[in-house]
py3Dmol code that shows the C-alpha trace and the ligand (Angstrom):
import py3Dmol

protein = """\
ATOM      1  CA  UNK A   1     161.624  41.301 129.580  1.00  0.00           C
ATOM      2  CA  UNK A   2     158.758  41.962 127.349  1.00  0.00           C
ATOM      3  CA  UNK A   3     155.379  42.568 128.234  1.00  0.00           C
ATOM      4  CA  UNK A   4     152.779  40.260 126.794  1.00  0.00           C
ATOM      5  CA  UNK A   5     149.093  41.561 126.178  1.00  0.00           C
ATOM      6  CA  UNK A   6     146.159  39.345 124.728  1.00  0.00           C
ATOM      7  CA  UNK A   7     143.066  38.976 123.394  1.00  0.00           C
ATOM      8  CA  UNK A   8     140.914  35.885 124.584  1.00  0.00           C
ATOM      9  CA  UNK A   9     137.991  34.508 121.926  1.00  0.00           C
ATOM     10  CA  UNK A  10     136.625  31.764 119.854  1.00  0.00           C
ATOM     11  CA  UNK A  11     136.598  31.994 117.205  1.00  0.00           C
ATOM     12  CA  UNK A  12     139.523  34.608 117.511  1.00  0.00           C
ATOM     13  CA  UNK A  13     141.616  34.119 114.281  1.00  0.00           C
ATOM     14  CA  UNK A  14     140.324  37.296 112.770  1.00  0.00           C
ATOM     15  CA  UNK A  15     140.852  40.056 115.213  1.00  0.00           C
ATOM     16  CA  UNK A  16     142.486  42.786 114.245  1.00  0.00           C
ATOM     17  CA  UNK A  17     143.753  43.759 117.873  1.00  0.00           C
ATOM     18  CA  UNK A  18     146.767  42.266 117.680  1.00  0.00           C
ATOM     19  CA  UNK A  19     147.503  44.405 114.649  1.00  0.00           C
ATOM     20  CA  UNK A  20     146.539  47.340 116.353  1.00  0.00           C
ATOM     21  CA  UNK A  21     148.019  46.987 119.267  1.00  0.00           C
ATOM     22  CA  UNK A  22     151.357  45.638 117.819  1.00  0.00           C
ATOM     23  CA  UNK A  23     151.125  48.619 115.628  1.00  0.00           C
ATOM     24  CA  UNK A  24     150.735  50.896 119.097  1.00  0.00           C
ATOM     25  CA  UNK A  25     153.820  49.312 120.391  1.00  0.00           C
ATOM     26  CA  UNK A  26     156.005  49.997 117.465  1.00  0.00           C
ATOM     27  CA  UNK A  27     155.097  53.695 117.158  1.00  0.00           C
ATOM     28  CA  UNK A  28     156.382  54.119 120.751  1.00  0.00           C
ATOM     29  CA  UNK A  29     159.491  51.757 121.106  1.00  0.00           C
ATOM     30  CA  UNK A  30     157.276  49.733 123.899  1.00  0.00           C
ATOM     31  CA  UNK A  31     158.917  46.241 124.533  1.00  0.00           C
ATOM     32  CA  UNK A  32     155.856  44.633 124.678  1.00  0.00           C
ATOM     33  CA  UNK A  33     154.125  42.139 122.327  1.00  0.00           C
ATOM     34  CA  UNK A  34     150.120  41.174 121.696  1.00  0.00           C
ATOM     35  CA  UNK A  35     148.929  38.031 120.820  1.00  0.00           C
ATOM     36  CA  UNK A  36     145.622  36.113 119.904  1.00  0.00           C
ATOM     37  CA  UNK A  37     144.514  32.957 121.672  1.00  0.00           C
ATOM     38  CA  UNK A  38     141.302  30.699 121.105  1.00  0.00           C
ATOM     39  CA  UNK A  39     140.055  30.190 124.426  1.00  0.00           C
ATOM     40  CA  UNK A  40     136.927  28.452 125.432  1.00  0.00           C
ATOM     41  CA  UNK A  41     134.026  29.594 128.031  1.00  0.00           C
ATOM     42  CA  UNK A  42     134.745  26.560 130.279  1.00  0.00           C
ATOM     43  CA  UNK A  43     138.417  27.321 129.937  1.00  0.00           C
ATOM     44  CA  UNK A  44     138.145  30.583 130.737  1.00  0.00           C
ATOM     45  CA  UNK A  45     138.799  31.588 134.114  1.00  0.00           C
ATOM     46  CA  UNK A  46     141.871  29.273 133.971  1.00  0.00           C
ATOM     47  CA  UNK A  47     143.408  31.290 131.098  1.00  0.00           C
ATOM     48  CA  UNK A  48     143.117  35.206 132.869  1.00  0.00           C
ATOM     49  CA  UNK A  49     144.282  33.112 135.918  1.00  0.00           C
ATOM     50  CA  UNK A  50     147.127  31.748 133.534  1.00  0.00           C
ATOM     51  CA  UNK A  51     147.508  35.110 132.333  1.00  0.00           C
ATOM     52  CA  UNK A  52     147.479  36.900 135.566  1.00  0.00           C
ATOM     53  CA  UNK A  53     150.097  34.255 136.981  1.00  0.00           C
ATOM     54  CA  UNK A  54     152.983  35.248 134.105  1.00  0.00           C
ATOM     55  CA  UNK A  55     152.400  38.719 134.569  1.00  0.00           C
ATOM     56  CA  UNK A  56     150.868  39.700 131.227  1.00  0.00           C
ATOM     57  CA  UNK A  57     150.084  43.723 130.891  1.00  0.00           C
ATOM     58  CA  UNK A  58     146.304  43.101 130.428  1.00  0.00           C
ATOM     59  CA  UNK A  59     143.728  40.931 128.224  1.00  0.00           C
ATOM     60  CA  UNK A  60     140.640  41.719 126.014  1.00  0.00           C
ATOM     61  CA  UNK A  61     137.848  39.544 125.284  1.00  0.00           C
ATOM     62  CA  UNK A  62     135.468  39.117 122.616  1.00  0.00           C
ATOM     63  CA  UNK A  63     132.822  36.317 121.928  1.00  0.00           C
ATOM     64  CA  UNK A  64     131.745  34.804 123.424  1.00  0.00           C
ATOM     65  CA  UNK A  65     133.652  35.506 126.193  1.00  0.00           C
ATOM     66  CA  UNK A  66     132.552  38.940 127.323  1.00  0.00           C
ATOM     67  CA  UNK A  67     129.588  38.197 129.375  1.00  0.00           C
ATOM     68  CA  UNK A  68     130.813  35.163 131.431  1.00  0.00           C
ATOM     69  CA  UNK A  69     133.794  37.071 132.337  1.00  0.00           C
ATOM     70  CA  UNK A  70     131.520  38.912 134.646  1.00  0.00           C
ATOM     71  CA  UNK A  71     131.816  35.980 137.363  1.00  0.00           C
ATOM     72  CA  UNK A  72     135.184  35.698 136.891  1.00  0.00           C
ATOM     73  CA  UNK A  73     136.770  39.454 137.276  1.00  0.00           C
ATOM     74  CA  UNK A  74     135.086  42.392 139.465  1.00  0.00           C
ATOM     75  CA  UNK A  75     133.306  44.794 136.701  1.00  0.00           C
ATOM     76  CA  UNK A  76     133.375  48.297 136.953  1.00  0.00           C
ATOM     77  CA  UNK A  77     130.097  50.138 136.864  1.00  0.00           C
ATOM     78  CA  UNK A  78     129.830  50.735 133.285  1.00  0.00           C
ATOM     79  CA  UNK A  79     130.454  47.021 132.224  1.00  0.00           C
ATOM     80  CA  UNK A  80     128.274  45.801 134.786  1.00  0.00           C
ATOM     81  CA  UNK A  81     125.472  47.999 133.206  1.00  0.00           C
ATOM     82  CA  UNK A  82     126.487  46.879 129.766  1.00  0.00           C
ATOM     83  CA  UNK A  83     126.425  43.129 130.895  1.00  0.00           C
ATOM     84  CA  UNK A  84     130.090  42.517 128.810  1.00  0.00           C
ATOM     85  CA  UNK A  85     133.801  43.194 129.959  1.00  0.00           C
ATOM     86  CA  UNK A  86     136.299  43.417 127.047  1.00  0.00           C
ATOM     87  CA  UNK A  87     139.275  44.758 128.742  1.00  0.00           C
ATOM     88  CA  UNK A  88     140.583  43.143 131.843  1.00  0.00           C
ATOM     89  CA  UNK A  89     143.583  45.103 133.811  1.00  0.00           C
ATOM     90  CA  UNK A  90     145.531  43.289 136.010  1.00  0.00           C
ATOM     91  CA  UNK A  91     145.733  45.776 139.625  1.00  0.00           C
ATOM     92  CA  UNK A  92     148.260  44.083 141.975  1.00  0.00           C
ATOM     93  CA  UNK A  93     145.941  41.542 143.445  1.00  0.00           C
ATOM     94  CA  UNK A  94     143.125  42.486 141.813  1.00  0.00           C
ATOM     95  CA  UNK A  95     141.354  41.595 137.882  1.00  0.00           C
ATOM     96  CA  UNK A  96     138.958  44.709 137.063  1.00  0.00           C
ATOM     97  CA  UNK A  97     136.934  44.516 133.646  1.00  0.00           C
ATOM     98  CA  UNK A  98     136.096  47.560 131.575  1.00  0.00           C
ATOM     99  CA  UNK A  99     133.717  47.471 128.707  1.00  0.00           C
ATOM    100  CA  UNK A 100     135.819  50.098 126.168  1.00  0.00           C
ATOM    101  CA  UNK A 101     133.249  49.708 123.035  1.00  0.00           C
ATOM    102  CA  UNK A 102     130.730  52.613 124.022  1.00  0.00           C
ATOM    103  CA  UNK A 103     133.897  54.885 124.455  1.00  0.00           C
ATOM    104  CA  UNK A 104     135.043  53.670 121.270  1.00  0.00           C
ATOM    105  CA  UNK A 105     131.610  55.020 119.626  1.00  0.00           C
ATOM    106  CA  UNK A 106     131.761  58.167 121.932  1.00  0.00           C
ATOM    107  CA  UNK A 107     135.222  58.817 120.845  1.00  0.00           C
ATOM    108  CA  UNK A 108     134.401  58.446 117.244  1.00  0.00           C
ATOM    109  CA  UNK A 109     131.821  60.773 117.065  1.00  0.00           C
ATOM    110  CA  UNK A 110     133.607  63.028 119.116  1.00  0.00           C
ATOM    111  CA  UNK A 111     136.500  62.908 116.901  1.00  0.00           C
ATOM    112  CA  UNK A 112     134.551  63.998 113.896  1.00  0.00           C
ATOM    113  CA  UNK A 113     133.637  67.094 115.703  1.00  0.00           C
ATOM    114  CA  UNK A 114     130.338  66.110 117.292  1.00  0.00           C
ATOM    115  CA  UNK A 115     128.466  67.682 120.263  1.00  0.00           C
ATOM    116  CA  UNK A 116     126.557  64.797 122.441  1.00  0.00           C
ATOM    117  CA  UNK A 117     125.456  66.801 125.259  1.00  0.00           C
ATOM    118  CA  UNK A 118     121.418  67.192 124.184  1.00  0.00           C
ATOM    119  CA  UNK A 119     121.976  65.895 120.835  1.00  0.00           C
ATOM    120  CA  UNK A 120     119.332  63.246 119.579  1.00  0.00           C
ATOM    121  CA  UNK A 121     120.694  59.896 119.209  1.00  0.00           C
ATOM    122  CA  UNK A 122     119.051  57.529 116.643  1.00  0.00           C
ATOM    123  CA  UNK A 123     120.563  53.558 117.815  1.00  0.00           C
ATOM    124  CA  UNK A 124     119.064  51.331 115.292  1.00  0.00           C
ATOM    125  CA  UNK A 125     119.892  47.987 116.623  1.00  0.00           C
ATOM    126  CA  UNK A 126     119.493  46.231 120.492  1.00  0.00           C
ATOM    127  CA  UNK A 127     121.658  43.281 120.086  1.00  0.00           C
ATOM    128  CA  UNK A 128     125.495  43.578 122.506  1.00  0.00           C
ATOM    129  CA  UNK A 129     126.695  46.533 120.542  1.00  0.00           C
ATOM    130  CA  UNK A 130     123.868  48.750 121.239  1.00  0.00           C
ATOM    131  CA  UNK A 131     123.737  48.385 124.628  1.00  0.00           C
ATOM    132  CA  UNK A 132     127.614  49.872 125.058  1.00  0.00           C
ATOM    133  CA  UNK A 133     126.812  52.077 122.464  1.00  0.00           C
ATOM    134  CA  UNK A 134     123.202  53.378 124.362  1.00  0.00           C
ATOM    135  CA  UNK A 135     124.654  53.238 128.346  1.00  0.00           C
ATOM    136  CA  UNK A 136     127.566  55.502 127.077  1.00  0.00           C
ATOM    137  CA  UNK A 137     125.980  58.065 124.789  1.00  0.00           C
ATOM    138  CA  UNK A 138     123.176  58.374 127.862  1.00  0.00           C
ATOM    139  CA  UNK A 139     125.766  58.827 130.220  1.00  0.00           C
ATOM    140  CA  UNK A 140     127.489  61.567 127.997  1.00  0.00           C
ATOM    141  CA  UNK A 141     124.307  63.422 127.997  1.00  0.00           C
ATOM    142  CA  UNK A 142     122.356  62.005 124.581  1.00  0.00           C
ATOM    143  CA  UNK A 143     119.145  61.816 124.003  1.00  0.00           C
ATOM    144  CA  UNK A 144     119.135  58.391 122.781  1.00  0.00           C
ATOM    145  CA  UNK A 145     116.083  56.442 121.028  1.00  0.00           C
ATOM    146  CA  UNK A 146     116.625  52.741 120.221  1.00  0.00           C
ATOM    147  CA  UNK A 147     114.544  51.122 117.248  1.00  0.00           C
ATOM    148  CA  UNK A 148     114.850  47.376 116.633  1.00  0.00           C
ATOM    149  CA  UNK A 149     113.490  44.866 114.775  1.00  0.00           C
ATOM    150  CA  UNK A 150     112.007  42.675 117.917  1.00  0.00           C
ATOM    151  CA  UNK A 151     110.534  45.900 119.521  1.00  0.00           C
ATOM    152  CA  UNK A 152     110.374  43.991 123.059  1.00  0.00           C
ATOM    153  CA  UNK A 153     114.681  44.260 123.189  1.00  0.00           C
ATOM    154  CA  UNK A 154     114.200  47.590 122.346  1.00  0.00           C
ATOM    155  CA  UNK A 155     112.139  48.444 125.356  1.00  0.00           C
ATOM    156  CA  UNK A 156     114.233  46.675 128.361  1.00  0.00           C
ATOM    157  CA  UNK A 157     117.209  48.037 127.020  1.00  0.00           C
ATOM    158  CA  UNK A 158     116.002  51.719 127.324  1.00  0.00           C
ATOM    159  CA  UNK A 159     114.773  50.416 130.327  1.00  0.00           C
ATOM    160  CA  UNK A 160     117.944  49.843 131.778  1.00  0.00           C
ATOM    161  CA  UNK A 161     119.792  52.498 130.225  1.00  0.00           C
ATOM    162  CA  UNK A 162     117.109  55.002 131.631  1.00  0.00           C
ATOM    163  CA  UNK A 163     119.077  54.409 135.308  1.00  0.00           C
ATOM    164  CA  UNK A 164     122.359  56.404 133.379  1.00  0.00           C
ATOM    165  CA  UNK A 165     120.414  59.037 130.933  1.00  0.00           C
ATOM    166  CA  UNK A 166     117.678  59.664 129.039  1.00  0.00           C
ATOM    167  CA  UNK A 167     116.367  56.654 126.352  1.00  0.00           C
ATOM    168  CA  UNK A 168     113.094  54.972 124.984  1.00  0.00           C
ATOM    169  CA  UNK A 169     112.703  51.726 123.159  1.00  0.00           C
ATOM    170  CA  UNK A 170     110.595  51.077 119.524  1.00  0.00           C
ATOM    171  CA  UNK A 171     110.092  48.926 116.790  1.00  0.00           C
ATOM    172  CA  UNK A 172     111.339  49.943 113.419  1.00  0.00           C
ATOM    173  CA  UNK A 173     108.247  50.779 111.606  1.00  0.00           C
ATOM    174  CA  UNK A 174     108.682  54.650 112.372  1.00  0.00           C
ATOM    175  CA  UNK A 175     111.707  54.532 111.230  1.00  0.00           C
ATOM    176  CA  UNK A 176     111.884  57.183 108.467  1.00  0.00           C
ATOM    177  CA  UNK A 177     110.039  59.823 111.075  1.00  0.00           C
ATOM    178  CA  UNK A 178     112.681  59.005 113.713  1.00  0.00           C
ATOM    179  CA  UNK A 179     115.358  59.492 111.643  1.00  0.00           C
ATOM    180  CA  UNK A 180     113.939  62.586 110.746  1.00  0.00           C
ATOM    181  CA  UNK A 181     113.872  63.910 113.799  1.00  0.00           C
ATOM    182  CA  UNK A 182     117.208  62.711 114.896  1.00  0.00           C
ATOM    183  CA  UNK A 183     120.991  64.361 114.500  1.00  0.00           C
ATOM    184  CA  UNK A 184     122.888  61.479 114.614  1.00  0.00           C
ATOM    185  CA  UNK A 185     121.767  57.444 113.145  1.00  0.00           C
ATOM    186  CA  UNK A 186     123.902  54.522 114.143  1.00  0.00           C
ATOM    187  CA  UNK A 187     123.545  51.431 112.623  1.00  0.00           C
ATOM    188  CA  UNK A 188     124.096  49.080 115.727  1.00  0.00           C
ATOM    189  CA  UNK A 189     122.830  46.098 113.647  1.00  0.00           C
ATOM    190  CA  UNK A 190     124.622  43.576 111.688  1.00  0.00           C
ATOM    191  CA  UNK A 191     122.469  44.992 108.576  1.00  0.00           C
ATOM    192  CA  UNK A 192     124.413  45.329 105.618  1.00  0.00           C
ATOM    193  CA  UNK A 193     127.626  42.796 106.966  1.00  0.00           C
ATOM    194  CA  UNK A 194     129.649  40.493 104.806  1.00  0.00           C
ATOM    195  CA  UNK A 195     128.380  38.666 103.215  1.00  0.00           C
ATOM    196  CA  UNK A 196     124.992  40.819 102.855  1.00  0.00           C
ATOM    197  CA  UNK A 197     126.328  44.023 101.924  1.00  0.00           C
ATOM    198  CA  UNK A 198     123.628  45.246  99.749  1.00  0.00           C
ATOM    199  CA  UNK A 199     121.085  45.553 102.604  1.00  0.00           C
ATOM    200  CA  UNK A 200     121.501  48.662 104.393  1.00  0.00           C
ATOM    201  CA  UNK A 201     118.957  49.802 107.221  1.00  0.00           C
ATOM    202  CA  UNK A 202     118.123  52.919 106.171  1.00  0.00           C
ATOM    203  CA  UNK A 203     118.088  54.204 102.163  1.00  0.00           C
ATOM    204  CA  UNK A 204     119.278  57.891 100.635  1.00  0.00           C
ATOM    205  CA  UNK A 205     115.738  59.213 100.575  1.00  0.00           C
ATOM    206  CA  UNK A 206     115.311  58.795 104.635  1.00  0.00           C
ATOM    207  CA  UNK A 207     118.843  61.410 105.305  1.00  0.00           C
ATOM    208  CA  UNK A 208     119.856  64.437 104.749  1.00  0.00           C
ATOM    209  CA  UNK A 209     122.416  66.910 104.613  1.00  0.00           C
ATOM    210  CA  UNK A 210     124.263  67.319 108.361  1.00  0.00           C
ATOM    211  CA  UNK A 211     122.644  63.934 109.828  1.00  0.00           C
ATOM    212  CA  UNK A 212     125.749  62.105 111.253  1.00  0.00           C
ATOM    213  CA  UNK A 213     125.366  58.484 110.147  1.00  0.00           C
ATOM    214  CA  UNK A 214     127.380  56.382 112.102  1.00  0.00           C
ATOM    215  CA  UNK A 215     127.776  52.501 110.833  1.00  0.00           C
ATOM    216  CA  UNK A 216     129.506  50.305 113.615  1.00  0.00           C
ATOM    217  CA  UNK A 217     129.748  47.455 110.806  1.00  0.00           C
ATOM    218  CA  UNK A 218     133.452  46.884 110.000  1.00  0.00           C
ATOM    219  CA  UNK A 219     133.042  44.008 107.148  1.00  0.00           C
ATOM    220  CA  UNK A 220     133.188  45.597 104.462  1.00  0.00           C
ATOM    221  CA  UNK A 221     134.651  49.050 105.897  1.00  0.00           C
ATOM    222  CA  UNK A 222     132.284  50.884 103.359  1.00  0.00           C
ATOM    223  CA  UNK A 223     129.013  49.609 103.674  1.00  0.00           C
ATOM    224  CA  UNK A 224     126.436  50.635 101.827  1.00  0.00           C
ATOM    225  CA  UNK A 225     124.551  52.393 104.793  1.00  0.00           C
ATOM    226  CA  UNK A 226     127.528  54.945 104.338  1.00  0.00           C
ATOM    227  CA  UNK A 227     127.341  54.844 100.212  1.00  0.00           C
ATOM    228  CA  UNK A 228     123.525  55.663 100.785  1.00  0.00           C
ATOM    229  CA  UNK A 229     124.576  58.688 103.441  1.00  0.00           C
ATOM    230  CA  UNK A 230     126.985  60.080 101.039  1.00  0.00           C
ATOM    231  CA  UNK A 231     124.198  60.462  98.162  1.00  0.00           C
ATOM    232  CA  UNK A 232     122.051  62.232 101.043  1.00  0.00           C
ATOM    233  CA  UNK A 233     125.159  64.616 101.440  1.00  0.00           C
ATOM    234  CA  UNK A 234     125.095  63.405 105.240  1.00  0.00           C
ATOM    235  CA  UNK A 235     128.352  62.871 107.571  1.00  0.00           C
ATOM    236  CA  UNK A 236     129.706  59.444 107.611  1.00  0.00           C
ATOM    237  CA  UNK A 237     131.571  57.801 110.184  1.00  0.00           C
ATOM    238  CA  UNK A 238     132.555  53.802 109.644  1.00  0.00           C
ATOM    239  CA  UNK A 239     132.911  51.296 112.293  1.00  0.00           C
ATOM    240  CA  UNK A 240     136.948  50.677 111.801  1.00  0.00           C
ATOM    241  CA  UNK A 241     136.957  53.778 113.488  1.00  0.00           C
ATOM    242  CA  UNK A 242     135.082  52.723 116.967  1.00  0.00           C
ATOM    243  CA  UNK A 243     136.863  49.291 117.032  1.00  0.00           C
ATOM    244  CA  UNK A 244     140.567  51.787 116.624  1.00  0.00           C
ATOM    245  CA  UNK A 245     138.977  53.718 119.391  1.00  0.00           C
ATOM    246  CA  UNK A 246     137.678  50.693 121.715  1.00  0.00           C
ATOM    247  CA  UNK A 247     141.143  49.430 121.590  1.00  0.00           C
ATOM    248  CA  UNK A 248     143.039  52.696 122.196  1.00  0.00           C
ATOM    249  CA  UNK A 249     140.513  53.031 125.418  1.00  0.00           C
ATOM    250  CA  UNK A 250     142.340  49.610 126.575  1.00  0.00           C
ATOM    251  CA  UNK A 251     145.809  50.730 125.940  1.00  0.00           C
ATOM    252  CA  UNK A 252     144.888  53.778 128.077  1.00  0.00           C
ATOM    253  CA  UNK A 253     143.930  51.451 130.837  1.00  0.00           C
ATOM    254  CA  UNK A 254     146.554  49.369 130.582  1.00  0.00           C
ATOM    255  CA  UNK A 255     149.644  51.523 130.276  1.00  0.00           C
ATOM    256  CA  UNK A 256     148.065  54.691 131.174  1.00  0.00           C
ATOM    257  CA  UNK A 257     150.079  56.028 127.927  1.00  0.00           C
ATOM    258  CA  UNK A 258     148.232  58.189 125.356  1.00  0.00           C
ATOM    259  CA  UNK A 259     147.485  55.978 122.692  1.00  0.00           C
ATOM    260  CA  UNK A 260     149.265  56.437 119.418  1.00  0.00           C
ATOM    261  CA  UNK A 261     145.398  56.534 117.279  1.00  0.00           C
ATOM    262  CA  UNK A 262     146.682  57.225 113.688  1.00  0.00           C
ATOM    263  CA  UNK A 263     149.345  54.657 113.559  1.00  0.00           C
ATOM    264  CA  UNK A 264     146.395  51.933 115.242  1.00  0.00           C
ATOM    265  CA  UNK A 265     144.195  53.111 112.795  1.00  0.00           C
ATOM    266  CA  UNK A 266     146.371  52.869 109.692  1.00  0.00           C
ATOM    267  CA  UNK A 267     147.657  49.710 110.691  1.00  0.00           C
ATOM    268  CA  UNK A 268     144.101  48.306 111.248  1.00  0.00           C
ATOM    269  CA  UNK A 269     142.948  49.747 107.662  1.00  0.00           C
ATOM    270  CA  UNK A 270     145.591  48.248 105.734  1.00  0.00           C
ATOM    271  CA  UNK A 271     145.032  44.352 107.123  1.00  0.00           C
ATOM    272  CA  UNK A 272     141.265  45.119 106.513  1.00  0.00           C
ATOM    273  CA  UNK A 273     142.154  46.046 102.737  1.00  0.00           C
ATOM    274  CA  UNK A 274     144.266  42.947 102.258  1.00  0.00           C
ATOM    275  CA  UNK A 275     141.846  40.566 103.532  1.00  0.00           C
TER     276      UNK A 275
END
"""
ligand_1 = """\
48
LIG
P 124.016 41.004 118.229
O 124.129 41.119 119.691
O 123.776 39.677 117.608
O 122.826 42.003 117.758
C 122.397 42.030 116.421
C 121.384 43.160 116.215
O 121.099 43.242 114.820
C 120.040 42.932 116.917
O 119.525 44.177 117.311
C 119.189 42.325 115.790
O 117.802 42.550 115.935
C 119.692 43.133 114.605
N 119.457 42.478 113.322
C 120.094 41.393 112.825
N 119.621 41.106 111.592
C 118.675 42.043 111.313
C 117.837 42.291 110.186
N 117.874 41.504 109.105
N 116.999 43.348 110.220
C 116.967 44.157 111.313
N 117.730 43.975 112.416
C 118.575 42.930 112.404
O 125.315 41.579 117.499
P 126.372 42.671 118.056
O 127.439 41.976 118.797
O 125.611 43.746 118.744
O 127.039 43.195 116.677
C 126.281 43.897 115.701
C 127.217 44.436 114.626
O 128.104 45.387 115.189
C 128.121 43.398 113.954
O 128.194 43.700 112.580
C 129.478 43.613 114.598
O 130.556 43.250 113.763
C 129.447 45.117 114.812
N 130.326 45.569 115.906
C 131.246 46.536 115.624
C 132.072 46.996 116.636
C 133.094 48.044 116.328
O 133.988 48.275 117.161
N 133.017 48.719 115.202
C 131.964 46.491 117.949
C 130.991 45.525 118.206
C 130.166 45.057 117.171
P 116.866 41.506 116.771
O 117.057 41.864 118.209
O 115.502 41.768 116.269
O 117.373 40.120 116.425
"""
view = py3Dmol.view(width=600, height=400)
view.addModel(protein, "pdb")
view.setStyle({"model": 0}, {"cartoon": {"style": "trace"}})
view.addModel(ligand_1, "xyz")
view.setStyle({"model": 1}, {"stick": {}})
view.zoomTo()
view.show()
C-alpha cells in the first residue's frame, strides 16, 4: 500500500512541496504519494491525529500552523528554540516536530562551497525566517549579526539565539558598514517579494566582489537583491534553493533515505517558471 505524506496550511494551495516531494518519490521508485490539505488552527490537532491514525509517513506545516503545533507534538530542541515545527515524524507512539528551514539555509550555503565555522553572518530580517535561519548558523559556529527594521525584534532574538552561539541585534541604519564588514548577507525579509520586486534591501554600491548574498525570497526566484549582487560581482544564492533543502531535511527524517536534491530542485524550478 502506498505511503501518504502531507503538508498541513492555510492558505496551502501554493506550496510547492508536493511537487518536490512527488518529484523525490519518482526519482527513487518510492510507492508513496504527497498531498496538500487546507487545515485550520482549531482543526489542527485533529488532522496530525487523523494523520497519525491512517498511518501517513510524516506531515509538514506551514502558516500558520507552525507555532501552535508546539502544544500539540513534543519539539525537539532546535524547534523549540526556533518557536515553529515544520516537519512532524510519526515514532511508533510518539509525534516529534523538527524545524528543517535553518538546515535548509545551512545546507545552501554549504552547498555553494561556504565555510560557517567563524564566518560573519549578516541576517537582515527578524520576522519567523530569521530566527531558523540565526539559531542554526549560531549553532554551526557563525558569527551572526541581525539588523531589522523594528530594532527591538532584533535585540530579543539575538537574545535568545545567544543561548546556541554567538549573535547581536540592530536596527538597519548601519547597514552599509555592517555589510561591509560581513562575508555573507541574507535577506531574511520579505523585501523585494511579489508583488514588490523592485525594492531590494541592500543596492550594488553596498557589495562587493566574494560577499555571499543569500536571498531567502522565492517569489520571483531572481529578485533584484541578487540582480544588484551580480553587478557587485558578489556570490548569489536564491531562496528556491533553501526551501529544496528544508524539504530534503524532512525526507531525511522521514525515510532516513538520502534525498534525491537535483531532481527536487528541478522539479521545484520548473512549477515556479510556469506560474
Ligand atoms: P515574517 O515573520 O512576517 O517577517 C518579515 C520580516 O521582514 C520582518 O523582519 C520585518 O521587519 C521585515 N520587513 C517586512 N517589510 C519590510 C520593509 N518594507 N522594510 C524592512 N523590513 C521589512 O516573515 P517570514 O515568515 O520570516 O518570511 C520572510 C520571507 O522569507 C518571505 O518572503 C518568505 O516567503 C521567505 N521565506 C523563504 C523560505 C525559503 O525556504 N526560501 C522559508 C521561509 C520564508 P519588522 O520586524 O520591522 O516588521
Amino acid at each position: 500500500m502506498k505511503t501518504i505524506y502531507a503538508v498541513f496550511g492555510d492558505p496551502v494551495e501554493h506550496s510547492l512541496s508536493p511537487v518536490m516531494h512527488n518529484a523525490a518519490f519518482a526519482a527513487l521508485g518510492m510507492d508513496s504519494e504527497y498531498h496538500k490539505f487546507r487545515v485550520s488552527k482549531d482543526d489542527l490537532e485533529t488532522a496530525i491525529m487523523g494523520a497519525r491514525a491512517m498511518g501517513f509517513g510524516g506531515v509538514n506545516l506551514t502558516i500558520p500552523l507552525k507555532e501552535k503545533a508546539l502544544e500539540i507534538v513534543e519539539p525537539d530542541t532546535l524547534a523549540l528554540d526556533i518557536g515553529a515545527v515544520n516537519t512532524i515524524e510519526f515514532k511508533n507512539d510518539r509525534l516529534i516536530g523538527h524545524n528543517t528551514d535553518g538546515i535548509g539555509a545551512v545546507r545552501a550555503l554549504q552547498l555553494s562551497g561556504i565555510i560557517i565555522p567563524n564566518s560573519k553572518v549578516l541576517i537582515i530580517g527578524a520576522g519567523g525566517a530569521a530566527r531558523a535561519v540565526a539559531f542554526q548558523l549560531a549553532q554551526n559556529g557563525a558569527k551572526v549579526i541581525i539588523a531589522n527594521r523594528t530594532a527591538q525584534r532584533a535585540h530579543s532574538l539575538a537574545e535568545n539565539v545567544k543561548s546556541v552561539g554567538d549573535a547581536r541585534g540592530t536596527g538597519l541604519e548601519d547597514l552599509q558598514e555592517l555589510v561591509s564588514q560581513s562575508n555573507i548577507v541574507i535577506n531574511t525579509t520579505s523585501v523585494g517579494m511579489h508583488p514588490d520586486i523592485d525594492q531590494t534591501p541592500i543596492t550594488a554600491n553596498m557589495m562587493r566582489p566574494g560577499l555571499v548574498v543569500f536571498d531567502i525570497v522565492y517569489n520571483p526566484l531572481h529578485t533584484r537583491l541578487l540582480t544588484e549582487a551580480e553587478k557587485a560581482g558578489s556570490i548569489t544564492i536564491d531562496g528556491l534553493k533553501m526551501l529544496v533543502l528544508q524539504g530534503a531535511e524532512s525526507f531525511r527524517i522521514w525515510t532516513g533515505v538520502e534525498p534525491p536534491v537535483k531532481e527536487m530542485e528541478q522539479a521545484a524550478r520548473t512549477a515556479l517558471e510556469l506560474r
